[in-house]
C-alpha positions as CSV (number, residue, x, y, z in Angstrom):
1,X,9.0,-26.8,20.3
2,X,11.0,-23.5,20.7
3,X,10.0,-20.2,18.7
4,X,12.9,-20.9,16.2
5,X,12.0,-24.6,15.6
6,X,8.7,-23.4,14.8
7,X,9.6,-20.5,12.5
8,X,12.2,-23.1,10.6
9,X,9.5,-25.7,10.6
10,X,6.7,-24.0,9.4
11,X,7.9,-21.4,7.6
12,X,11.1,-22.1,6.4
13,X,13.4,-19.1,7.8
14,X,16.2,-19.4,9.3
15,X,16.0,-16.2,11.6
16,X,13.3,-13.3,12.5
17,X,13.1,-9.9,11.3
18,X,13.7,-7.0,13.0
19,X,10.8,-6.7,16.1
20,X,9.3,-10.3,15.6
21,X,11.0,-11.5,18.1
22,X,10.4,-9.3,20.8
23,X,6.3,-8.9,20.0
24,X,6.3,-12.9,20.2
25,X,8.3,-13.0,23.5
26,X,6.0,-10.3,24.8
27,X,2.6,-12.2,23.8
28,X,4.1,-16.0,25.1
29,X,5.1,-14.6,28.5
30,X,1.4,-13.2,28.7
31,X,1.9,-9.3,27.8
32,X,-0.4,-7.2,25.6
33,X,1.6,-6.3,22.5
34,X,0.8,-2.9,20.0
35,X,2.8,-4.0,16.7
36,X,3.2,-1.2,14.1
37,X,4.9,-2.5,11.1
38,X,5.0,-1.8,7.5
39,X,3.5,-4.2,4.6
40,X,5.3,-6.8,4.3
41,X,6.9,-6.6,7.1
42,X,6.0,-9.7,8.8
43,X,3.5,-8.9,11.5
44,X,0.8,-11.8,10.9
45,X,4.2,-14.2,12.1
46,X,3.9,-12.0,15.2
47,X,0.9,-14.3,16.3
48,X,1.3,-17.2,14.3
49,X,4.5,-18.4,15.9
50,X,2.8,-17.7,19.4
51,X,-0.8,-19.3,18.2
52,X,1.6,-22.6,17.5
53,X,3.4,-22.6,20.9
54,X,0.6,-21.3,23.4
55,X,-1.8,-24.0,24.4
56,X,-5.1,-23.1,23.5
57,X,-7.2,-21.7,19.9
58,X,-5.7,-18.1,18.5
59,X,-9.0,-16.1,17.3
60,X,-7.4,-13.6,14.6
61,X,-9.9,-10.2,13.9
62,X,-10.1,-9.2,10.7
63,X,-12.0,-7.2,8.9
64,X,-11.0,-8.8,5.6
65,X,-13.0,-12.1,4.0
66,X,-10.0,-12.4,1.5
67,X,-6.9,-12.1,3.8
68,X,-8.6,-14.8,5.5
69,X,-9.0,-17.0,2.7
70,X,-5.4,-16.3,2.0
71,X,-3.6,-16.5,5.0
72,X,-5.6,-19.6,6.1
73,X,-5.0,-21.5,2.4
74,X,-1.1,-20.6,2.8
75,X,-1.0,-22.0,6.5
76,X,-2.8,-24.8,4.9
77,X,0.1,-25.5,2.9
78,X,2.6,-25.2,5.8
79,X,1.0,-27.8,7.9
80,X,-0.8,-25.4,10.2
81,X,-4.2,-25.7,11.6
82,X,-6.3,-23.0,10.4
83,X,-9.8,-21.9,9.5
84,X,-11.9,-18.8,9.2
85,X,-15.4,-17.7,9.9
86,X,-16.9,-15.2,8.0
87,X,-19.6,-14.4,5.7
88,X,-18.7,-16.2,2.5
89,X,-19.5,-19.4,4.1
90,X,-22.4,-21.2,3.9
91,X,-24.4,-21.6,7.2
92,X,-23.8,-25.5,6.9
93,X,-19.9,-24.8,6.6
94,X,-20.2,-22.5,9.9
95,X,-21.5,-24.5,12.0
96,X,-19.4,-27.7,10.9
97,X,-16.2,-25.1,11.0
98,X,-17.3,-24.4,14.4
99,X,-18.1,-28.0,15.5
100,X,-14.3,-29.1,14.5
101,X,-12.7,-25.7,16.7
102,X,-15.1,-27.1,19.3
103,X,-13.0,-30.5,18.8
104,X,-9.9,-28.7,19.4
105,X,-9.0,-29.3,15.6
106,X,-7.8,-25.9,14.8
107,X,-4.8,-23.8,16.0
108,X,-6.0,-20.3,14.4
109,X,-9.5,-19.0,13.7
110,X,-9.7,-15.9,11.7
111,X,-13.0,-14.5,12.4
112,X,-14.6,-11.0,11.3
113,X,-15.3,-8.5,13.7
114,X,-19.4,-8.2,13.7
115,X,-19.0,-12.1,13.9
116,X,-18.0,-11.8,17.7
117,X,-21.5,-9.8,18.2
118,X,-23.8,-13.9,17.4
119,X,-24.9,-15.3,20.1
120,X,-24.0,-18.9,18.3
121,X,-19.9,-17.2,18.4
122,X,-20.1,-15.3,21.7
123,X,-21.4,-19.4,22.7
124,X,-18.8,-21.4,21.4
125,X,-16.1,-18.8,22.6
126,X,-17.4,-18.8,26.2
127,X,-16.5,-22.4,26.1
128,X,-13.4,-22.7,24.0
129,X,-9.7,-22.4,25.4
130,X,-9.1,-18.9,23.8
131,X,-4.9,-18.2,24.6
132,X,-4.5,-15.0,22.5
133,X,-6.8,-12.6,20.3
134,X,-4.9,-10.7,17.8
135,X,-6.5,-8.0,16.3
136,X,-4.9,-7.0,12.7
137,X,-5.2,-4.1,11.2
138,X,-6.0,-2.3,14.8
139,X,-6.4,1.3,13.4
140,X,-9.7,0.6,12.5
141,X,-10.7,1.4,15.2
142,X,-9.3,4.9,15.4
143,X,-12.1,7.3,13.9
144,X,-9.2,9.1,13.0
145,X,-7.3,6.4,11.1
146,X,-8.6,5.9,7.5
147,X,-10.7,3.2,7.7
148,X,-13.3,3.6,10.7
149,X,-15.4,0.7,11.5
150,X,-17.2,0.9,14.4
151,X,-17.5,-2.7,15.0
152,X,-14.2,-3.0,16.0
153,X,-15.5,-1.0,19.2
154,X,-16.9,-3.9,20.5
155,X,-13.9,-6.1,20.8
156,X,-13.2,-5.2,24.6
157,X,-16.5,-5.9,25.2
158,X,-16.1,-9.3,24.0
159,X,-12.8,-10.0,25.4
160,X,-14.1,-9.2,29.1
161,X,-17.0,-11.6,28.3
162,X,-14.7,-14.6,28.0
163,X,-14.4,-16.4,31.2
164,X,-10.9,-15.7,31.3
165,X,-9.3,-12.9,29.0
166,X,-6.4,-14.0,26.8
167,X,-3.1,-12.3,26.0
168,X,-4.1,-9.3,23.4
169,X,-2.1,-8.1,20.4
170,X,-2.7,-5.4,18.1
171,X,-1.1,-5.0,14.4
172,X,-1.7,-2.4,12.0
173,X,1.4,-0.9,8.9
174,X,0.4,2.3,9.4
175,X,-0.9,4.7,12.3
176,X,0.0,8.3,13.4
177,X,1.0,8.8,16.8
178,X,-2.6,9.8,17.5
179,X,-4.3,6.4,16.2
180,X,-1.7,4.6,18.2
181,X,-3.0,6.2,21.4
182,X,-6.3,5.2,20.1
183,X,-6.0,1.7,19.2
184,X,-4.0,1.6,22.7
185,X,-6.8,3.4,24.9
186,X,-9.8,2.0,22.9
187,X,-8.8,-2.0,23.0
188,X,-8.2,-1.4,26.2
189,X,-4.3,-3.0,26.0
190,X,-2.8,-3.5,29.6
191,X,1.2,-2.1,29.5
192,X,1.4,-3.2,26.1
193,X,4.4,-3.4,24.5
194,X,4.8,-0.9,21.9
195,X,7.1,-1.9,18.6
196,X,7.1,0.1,15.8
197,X,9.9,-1.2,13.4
198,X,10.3,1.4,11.0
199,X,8.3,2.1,7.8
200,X,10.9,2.1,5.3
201,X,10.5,-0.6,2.6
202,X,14.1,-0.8,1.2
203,X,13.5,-3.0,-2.0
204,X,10.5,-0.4,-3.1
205,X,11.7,2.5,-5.6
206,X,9.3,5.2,-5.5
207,X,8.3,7.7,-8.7
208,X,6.0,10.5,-9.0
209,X,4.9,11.3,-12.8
210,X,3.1,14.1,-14.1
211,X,2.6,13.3,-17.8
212,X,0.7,15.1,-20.2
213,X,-1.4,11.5,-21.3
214,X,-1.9,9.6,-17.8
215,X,-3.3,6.8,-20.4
216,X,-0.3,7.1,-22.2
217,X,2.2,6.8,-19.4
218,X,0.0,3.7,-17.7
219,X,0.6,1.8,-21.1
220,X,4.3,2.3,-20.8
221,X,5.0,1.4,-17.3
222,X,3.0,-1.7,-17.8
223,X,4.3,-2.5,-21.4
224,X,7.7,-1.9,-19.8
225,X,7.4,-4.9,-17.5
226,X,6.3,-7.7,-19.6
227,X,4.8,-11.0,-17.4
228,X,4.8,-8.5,-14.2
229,X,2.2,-8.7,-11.8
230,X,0.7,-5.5,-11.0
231,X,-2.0,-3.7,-9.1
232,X,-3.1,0.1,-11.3
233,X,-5.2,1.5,-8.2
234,X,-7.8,4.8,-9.7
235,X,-9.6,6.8,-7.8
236,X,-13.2,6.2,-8.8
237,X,-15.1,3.1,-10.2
238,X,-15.4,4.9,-14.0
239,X,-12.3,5.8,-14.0
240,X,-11.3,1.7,-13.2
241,X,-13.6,0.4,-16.2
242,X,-12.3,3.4,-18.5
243,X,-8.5,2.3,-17.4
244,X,-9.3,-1.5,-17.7
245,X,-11.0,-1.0,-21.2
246,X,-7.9,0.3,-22.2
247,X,-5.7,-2.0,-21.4
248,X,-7.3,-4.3,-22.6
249,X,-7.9,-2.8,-26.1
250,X,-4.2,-2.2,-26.3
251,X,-3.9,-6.7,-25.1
252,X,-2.9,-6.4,-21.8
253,X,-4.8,-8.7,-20.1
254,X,-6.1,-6.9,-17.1
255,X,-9.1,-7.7,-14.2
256,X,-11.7,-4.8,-12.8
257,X,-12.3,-4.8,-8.7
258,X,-14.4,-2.4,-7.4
259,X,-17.5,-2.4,-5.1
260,X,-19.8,-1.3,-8.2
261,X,-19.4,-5.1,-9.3
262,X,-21.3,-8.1,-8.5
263,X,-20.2,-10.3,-5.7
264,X,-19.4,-13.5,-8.1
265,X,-17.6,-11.1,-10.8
266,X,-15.5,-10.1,-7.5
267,X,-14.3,-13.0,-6.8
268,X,-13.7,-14.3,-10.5
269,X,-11.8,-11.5,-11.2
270,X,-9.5,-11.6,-7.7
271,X,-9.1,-15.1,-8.4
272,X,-7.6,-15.1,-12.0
273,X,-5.1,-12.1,-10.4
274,X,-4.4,-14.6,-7.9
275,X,-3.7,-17.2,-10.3
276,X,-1.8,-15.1,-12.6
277,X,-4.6,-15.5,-15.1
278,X,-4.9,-11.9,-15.3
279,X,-1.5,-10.5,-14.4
280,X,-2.7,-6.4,-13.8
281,X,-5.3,-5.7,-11.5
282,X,-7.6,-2.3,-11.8
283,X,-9.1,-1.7,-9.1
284,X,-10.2,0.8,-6.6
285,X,-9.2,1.2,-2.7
286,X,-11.7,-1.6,-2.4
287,X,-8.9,-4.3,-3.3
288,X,-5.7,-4.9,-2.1
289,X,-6.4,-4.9,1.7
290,X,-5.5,-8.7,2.8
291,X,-4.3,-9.9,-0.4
292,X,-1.3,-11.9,0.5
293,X,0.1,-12.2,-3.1
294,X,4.0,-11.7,-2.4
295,X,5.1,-11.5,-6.4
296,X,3.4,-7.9,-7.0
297,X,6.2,-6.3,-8.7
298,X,4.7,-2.7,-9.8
299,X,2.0,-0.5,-8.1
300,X,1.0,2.1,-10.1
301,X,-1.5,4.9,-8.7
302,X,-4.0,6.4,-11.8
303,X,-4.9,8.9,-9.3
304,X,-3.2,10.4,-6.1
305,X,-4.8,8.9,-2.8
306,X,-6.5,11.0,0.2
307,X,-4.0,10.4,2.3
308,X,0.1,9.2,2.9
309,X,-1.7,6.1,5.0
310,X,-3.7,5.2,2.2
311,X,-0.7,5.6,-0.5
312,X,1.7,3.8,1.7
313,X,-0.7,1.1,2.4
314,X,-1.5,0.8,-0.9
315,X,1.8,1.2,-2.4
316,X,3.0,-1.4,-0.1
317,X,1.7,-4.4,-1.8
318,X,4.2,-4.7,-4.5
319,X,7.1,-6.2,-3.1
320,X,6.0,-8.3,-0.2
321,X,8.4,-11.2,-1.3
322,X,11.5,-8.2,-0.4
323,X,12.5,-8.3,-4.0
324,X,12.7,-5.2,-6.0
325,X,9.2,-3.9,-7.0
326,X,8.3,0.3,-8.6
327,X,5.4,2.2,-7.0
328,X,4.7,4.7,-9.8
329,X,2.0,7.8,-9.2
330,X,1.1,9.2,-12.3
331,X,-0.4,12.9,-10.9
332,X,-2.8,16.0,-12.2
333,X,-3.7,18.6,-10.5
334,X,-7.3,17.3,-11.2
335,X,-6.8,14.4,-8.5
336,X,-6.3,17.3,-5.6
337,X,-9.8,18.1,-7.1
338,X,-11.2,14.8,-6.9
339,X,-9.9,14.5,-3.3
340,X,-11.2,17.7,-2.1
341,X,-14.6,17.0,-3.5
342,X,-14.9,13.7,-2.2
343,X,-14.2,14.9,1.3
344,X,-16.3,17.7,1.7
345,X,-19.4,15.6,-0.3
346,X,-18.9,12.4,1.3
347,X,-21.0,10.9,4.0
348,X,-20.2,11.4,7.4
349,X,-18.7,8.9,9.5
350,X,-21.4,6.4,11.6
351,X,-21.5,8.0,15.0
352,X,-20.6,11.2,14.8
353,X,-22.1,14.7,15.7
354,X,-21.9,17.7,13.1
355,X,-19.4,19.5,15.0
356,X,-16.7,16.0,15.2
357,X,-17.4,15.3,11.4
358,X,-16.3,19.0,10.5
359,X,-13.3,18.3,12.2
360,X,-12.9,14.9,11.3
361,X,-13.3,17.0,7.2
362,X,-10.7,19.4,8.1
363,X,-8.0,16.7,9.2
364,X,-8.6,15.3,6.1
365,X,-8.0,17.9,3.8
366,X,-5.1,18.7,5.9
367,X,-4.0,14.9,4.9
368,X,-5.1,16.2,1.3
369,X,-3.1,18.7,1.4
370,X,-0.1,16.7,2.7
371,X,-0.6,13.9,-0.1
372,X,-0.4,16.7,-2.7
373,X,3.2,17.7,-1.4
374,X,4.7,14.4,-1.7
375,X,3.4,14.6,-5.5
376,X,5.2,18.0,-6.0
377,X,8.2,18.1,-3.9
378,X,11.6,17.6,-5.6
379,X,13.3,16.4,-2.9
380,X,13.3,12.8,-1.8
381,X,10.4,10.7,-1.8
382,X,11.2,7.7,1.3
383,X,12.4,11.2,3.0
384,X,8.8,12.5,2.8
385,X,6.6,9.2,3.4
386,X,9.4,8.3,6.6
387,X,9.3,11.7,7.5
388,X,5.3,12.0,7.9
389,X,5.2,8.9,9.9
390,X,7.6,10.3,12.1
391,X,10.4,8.7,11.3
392,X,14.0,10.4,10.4
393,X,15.5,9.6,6.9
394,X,18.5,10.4,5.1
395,X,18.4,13.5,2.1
396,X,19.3,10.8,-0.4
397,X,17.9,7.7,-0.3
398,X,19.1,6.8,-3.6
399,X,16.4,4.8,-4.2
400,X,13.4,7.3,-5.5
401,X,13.0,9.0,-8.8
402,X,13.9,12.2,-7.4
403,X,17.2,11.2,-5.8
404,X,18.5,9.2,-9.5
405,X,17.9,12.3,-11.4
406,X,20.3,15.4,-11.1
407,X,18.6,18.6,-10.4
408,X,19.9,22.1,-11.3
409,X,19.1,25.5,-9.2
410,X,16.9,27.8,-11.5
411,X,16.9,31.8,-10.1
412,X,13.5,32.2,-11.0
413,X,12.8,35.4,-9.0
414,X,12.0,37.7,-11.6
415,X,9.7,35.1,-13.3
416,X,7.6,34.8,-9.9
417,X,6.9,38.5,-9.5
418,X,5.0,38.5,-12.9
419,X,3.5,36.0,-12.0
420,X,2.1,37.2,-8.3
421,X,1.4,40.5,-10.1
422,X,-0.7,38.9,-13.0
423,X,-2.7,36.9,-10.0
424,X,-3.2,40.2,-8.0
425,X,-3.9,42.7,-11.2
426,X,-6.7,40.3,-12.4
427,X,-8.4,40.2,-8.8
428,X,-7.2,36.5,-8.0
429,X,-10.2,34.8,-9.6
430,X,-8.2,32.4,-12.4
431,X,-6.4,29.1,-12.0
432,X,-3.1,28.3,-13.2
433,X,-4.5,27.5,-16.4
434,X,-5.3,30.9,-17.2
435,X,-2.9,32.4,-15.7
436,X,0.0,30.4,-17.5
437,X,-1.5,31.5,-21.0
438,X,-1.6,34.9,-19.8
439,X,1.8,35.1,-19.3
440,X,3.0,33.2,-22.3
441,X,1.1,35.5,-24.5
442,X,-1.0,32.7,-25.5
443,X,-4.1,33.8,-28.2
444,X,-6.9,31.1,-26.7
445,X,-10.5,31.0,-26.5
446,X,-10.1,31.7,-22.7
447,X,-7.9,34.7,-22.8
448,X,-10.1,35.8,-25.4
449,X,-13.2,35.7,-23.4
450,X,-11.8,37.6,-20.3
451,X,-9.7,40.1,-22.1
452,X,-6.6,39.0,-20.5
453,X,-4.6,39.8,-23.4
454,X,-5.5,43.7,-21.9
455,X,-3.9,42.8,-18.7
456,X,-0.3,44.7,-18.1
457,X,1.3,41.3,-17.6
458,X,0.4,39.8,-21.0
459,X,3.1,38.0,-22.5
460,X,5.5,39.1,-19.5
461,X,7.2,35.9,-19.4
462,X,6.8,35.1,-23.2
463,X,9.9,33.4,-23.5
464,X,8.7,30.6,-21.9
465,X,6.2,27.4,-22.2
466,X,3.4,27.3,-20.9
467,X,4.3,24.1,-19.2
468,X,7.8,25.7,-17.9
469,X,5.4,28.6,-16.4
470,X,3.0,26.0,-14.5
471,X,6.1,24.4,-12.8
472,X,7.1,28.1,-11.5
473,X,3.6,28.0,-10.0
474,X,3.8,24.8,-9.0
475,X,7.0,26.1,-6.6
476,X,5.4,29.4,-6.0
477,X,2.7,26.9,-4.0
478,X,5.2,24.8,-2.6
479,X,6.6,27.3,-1.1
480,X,3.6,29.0,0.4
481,X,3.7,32.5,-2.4
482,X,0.1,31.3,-3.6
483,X,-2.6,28.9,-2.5
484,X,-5.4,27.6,-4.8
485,X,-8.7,27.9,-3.4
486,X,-11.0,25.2,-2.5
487,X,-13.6,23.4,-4.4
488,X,-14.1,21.7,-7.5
489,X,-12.6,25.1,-9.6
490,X,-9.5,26.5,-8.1
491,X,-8.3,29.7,-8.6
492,X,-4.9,31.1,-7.4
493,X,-4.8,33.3,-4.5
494,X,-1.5,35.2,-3.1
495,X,-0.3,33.8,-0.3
496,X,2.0,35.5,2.9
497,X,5.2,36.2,0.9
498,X,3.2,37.0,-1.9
499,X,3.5,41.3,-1.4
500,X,7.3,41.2,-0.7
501,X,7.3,39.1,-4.7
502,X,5.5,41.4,-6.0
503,X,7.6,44.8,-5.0
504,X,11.1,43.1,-4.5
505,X,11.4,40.1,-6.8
506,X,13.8,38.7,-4.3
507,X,16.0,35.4,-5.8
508,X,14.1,32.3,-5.5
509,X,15.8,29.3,-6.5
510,X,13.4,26.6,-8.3
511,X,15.5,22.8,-8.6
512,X,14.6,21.4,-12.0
513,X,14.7,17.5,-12.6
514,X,17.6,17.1,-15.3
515,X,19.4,13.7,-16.5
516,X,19.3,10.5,-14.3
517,X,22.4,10.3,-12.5
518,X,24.8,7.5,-13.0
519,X,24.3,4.1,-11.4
520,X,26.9,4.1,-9.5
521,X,25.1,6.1,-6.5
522,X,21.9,4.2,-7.1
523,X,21.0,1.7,-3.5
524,X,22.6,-1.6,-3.8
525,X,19.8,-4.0,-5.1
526,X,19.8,-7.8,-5.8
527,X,21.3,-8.5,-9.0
528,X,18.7,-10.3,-12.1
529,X,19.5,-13.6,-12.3
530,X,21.4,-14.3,-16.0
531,X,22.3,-17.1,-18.1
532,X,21.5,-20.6,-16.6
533,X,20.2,-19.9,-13.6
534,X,17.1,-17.1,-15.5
535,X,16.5,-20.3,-17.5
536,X,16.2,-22.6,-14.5
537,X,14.2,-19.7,-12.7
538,X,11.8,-19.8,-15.7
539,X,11.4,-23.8,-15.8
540,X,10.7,-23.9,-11.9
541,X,8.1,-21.1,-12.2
542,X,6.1,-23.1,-15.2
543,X,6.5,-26.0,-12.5
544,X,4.7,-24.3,-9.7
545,X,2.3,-22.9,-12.1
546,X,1.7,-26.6,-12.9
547,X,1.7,-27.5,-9.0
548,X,-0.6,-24.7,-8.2
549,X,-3.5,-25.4,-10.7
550,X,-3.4,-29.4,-9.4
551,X,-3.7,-28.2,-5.8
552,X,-6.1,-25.3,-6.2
553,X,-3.6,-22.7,-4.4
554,X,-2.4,-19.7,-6.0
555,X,1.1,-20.0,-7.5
556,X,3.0,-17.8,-4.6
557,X,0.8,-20.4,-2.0
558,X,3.2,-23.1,-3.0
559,X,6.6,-20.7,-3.5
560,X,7.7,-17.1,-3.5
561,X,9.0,-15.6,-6.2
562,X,12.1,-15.2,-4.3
563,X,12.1,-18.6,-3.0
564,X,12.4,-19.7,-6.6
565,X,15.4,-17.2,-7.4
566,X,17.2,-19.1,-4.4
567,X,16.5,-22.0,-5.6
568,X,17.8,-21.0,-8.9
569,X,21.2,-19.8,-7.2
570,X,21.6,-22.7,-5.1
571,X,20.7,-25.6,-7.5
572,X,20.0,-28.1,-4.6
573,X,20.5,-31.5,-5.3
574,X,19.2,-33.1,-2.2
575,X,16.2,-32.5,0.0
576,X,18.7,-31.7,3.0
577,X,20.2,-29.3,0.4
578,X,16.5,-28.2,-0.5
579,X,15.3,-27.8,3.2
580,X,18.1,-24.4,3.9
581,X,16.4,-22.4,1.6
582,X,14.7,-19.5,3.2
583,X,11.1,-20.1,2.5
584,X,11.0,-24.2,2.5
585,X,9.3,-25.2,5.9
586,X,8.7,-29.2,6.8
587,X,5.3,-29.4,5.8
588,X,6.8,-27.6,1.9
589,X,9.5,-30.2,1.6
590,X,7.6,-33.0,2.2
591,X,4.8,-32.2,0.0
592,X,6.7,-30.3,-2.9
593,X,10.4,-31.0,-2.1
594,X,10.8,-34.1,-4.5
595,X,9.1,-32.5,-8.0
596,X,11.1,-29.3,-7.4
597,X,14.4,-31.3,-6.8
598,X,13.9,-33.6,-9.8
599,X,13.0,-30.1,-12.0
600,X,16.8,-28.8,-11.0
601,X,18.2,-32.5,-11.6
602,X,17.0,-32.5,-14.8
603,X,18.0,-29.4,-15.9
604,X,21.8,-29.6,-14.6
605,X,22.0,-33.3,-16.5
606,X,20.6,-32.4,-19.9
């Protein structure tokens, strides 16, 4: 069987994405592969295809108990081979598991990292026919990537120990240039080839919100996408039962996931999102990573992330099936608090001395600080995430919040010397809060208390809100005029340029977000289906609903979502007809092909 006959026959597609095909070449003719690619992307094809054709067992390490459930379920479905090894098994299904991959009986064994440390594994691998050890999500073993765990350290170890060491590949969606040299030096790849396809995620449309109610603005991006599944990701675990309370008061019928829980309430509760039971998912960083569910259509962020890897990462899970999906941040100045206090009180990283975890601190408040300009630039938002990764990226990508709405150039000069001067007359020890009332003239408790209403700049820029004065400040620090102090209370300190403000009042333009812009300059996107073919849509949907709950699979297990919209389009009549659309392999014809087939017949006769 060739590389395409197994990609058509297993999976359904007619062709590979862009880089598949060169990271499977590499790892059949026997050449160490480093695959960088984005979520949903493709790369766990980059070893399945190979794990098919080579002749031996693929062992797949992965930190992840429910990407291998997933991923082993769906291969399940598509007639592959496949089991996993892990810790939610019982000891009497690991040693049967491992009794049938000593029989030969399975093609791809997923298998956690400390797993490879047992004697009982280290036994059965010394005497199995190991052709290739993938290692997904490689940059975790990069104590500079954002998820450390040292146990990935000892995969070299075990690949020398094998009697003969098999063809390594390494996949991760996100890495800086320096985890790359990491994961290449630590797993010790030998002339690897290095593919990094590009970050961008086309069918994703990125917003940043700052609204006055975050609660407020959660309820309307999820109200505004009725039957949606989505993932709301906060930053702590109160804040993820305070959000899913909510929701739920307000009859949106949302799951919690967060490491707080116990183990069984876990699982429930990824299980009904998996099964559409519960449609939004709450959830801390703790979810997400692994879950194959390819019909996520919205990710909204309660709270900003650390770091871009973590947002992208994060973000990237709505969407997988390449149809259109929103990645909403809803933002506070509060969250660069949260960050900042979680980095400089967290626990250092396992291994380290005093003098690497300072550093290891300080690269991530730079990351902090890198996250909270993405939230506050007005320029485009794929520029900025493409941009950090290294990647070049048009101005317009007409595809972000930022790039649909018009902006208009605000001279704001005058307005920014007040406020450096009102910073530097009251000894730079308030935050903007302060500050902004100040300046508006406000009578509050606060200005009360500290006799700012003496202050020579009270009521200087009167004319305005208080909220119109913030977003002056807000540019004043984008642009490097002021800094806030670190620590749980920032205050606003003058910054380089601050002097020349202050004495000169030098123009400054500010761009202010104005209308949305027509649609004509919006990114082409798949049109909804209408009419007919929405209605068919629907009825094959309740269908694999149906199909799913008799086979035990999650819904997307037996289709995509955008499997289903082709199949709307098309209206095949015949399984021959059925078996070119791009997501129907062999194995999915033969067990699904007829009831799907008969669903479209019926409907076209009635």
């Amino acid at each position: 069987m060739t590389k395409e006959e197994a990609l058509k026959t297993y999976f359904g597609y007619d062709a590979f994405r862009g880089g598949q095909e060169a990271v499977i070449d590499a790892l059949l003719a026997g050449r160490d592969a480093l695959a960088i690619m984005p979520t949903g992307a493709g790369k766990s094809l980059c070893y399945q295809i190979p794990a098919l054709l080579l002749p031996g067992i693929t062992l797949v390490i992965s930190p992840l108990v429910s990407l291998m459930r997933d991923q082993v379920t769906a291969l399940v479905q598509m007639g592959v081979p496949a089991a996993f090894l892990n810790s939610s098994l019982t000891f009497r299904q690991y040693l049967l598991a491992l009794d049938r991959a000593r029989a030969g009986r399975y093609k791809i064994i997923y298998v956690a990292p400390e797993r490879l440390e047992t004697e009982g594994f280290q036994s059965f691998a010394r005497t199995a026919d190991i052709s290739l050890l993938a290692v997904d999500e490689a940059h975790c073993i990069s104590q500079w990537g954002q998820d450390f765990r040292p146990s990935y350290l000892g995969i070299p170890a075990f690949a020398a120990s094998l009697p003969r060491r098999p063809v390594m590949g390494a996949f991760t969606a996100t890495a800086t240039p320096e985890v790359k040299e990491d994961i290449q030096r630590l797993l010790e790849l030998r002339s690897p080839l290095r593919m990094a396809t590009g970050f961008d995620r086309e069918n994703l449309f990125f917003e940043v919100r700052q609204p006055a109610d975050k609660k407020a603005a959660l309820l309307e991006a999820v109200r505004g996408r009725p039957g949606k599944c989505g993932i709301v990701y906060c930053a702590t675990r109160k804040t993820v039962e305070e959000v899913c309370q909510f929701l739920r008061d307000r009859g949106v019928p949302a799951a919690r996931y967060h490491a707080g829980l116990e183990a069984e309430e876990r699982r429930r509760n990824q299980e009904d999102f998996l099964y559409d039971r519960s449609p939004v998912m709450v959830a801390t960083n703790a979810f997400g990573m692994g879950i194959d569910k390819s019909d996520v259509r919205y990710v909204v962020h309660y709270n900003m992330p650390k770091d871009m890897e973590s947002y992208y990462q994060e973000a990237g899970r709505a969407g997988r099936d390449g149809l259109p999906a929103s990645c909403v941040l809803l933002y506070s100045g509060q969250d660069v608090r949260t960050g900042e206090y979680l980095i400089t009180h967290g626990e250092a990283r396992e291994g380290l001395d005093e003098a690497a975890a300072e550093r290891l601190r300080e690269r991530d408040l730079q990351r902090l600080r890198q996250m909270t300009g993405y939230c506050r630039t007005r320029h485009c938002l794929r520029q900025y995430i493409l941009r950090y990764f290294g990647q070049d990226a048009p101005d317009d990508c007409g595809a972000c919040c930022n790039c649909l709405h018009n902006f208009r150039e605000v001279e704001v000069g005058r307005e920014a010397q007040a406020i450096v001067r009102c910073i530097a007359e009251t000894g730079q020890h308030f935050g903007v809060g302060v500050i902004a009332e100040t300046l508006c003239g406000a009578d509050t408790d606060k200005v009360r208390k500290y006799h700012m209403d003496r202050e020579a700049q009270y009521g200087a820029l009167a004319e305005l809100s208080q909220r119109a004065v913030r977003e002056r400040i807000r540019f004043l620090l984008d642009e490097g005029i002021l800094t806030l102090s670190p620590g749980p209370y920032p205050v606003l300190q003058l910054g380089e340029r601050a002097e020349d403000v202050a004495q000169n009042a030098p123009a400054l333009y500010m761009r202010t977000m104005e209308e949305e812009r027509p649609a004509a300059v919006r990114r082409q996107i798949p049109p909804e289906l209408e009419g007919s073919q929405a209605e068919l849509f629907q009825r094959l949907r309740a269908l694999r609903a149906r199909t799913a709950r008799r086979q035990g699979v999650p819904a997307y297990v037996v289709f995509s979502d955008k499997t289903l919209r082709e199949l709307a389009f098309v209206q095949p009549r015949t399984m021959a007809e059925l078996r070119l659309v791009s997501g129907i392999g062999e194995a999915k014809a033969g067990r699904y092909g007829e009831s799907f087939l008969r669903e479209i017949r019926d409907f076209l006769e009635r």
